[in-house]
C-alpha positions in Angstrom: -24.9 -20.8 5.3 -25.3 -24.2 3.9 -25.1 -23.9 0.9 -21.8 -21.6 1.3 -18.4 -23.4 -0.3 -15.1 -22.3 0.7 -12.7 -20.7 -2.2 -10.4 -23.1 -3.8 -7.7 -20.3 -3.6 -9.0 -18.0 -0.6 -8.7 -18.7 3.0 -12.3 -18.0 5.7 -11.2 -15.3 8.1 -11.3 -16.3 11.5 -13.7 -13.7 12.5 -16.1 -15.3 10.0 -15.6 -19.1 11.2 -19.0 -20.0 12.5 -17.4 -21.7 15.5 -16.0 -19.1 16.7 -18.5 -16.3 15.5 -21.3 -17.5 17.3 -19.9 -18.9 20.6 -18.0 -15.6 21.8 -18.0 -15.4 25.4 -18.6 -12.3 27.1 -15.0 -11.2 27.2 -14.4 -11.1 23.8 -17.7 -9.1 23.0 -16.9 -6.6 25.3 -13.5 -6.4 23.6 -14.7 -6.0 20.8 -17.1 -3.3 21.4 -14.4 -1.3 23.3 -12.2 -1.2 20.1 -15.6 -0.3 18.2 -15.7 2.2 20.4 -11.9 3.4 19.8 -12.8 3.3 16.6 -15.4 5.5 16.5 -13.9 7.9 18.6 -10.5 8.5 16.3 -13.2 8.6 13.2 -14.9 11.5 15.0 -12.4 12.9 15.8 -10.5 12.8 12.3 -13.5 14.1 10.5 -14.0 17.2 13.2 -10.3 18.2 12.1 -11.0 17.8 8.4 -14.7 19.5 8.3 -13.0 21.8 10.4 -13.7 25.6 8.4 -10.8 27.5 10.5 -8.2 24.6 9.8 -5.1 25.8 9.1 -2.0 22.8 9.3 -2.2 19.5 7.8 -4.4 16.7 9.4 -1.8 13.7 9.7 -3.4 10.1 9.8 -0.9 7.7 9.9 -3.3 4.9 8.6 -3.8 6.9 5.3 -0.2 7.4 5.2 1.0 4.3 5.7 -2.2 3.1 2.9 -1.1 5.6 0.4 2.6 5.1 0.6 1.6 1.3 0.3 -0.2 1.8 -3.1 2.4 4.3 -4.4 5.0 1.2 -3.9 2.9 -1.9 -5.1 6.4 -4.0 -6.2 7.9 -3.6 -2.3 4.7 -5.2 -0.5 4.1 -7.7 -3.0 4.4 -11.4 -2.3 4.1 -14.3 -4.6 1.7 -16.9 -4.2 -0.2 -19.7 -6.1 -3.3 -17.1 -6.8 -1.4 -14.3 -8.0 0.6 -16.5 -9.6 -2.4 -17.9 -11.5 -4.2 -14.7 -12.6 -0.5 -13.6 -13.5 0.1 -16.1 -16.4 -3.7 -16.2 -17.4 -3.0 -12.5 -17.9 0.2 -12.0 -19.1 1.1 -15.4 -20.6 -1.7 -16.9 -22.0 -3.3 -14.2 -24.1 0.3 -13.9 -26.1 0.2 -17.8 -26.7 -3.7 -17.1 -28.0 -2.8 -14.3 -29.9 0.1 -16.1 -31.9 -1.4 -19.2 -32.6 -4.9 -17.2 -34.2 -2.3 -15.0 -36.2 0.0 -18.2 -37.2 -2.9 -20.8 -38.0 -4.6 -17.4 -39.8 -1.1 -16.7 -42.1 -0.8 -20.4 -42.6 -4.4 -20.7 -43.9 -4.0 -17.6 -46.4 -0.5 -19.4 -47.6 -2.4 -22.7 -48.1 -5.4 -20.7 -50.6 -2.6 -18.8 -52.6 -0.4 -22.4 -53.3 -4.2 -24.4 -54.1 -4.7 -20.7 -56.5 -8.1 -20.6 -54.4 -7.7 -17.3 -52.5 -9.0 -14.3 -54.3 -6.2 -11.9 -53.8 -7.6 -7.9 -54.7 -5.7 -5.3 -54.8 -5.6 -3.7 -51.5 -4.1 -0.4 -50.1 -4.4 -1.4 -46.4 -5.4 -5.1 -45.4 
């Protein structure tokens, strides 16, 4: 844990804040382990309706819903910030800058050979 650094572009959960993760007082551990608990219980519960063998209807889980409809519709939950932002011009933006400056020094290289008559130009079908 000492040697840990935080992300230049990613916040520390609160649950893993070592201030707070380590001085819990009894209150909030119990909390805790009721909603493990809760947790637990709907997870059982959902996987005895889906391994059920004489199932019939559709299992509904709202959470998978809500998850799938949520990925099916990226654009509407998306929100701009300085991270995606980031990875979204070294993606999209920089690549094409890359790609046209190889091709361009490339073309103006060739062009150079041919007017100094010291490019050896063969006939080519494809090049």
């Amino acid at each position: 844990m000492a040697d840990y650094r935080e992300a230049p572009l990613a916040t520390r959960p609160k649950t893993l804040d070592p201030a707070e993760y380590f001085n819990l007082s009894l209150d909030q551990r119990r909390a805790e382990e009721e909603r493990a608990g809760l947790r637990a219980q709907l997870k059982r519960q959902y996987q005895m309706q889906l391994n059920n063998p004489h199932r019939k209807e559709l299992i509904e889980d709202p959470a998978l819903t809500r998850w799938v409809y949520a990925r099916t519709n990226p654009y509407n939950h998306f929100r701009a910030t300085k991270k995606t932002s980031l990875l979204g011009g070294l993606f999209g933006v920089v690549p094409l800058f890359v790609l046209y400056y190889v091709l361009k020094t490339d073309r103006d290289k060739k062009e150079e050979q041919i007017k100094a008559g010291t490019c050896d130009r063969k006939f080519k079908l494809a090049y």
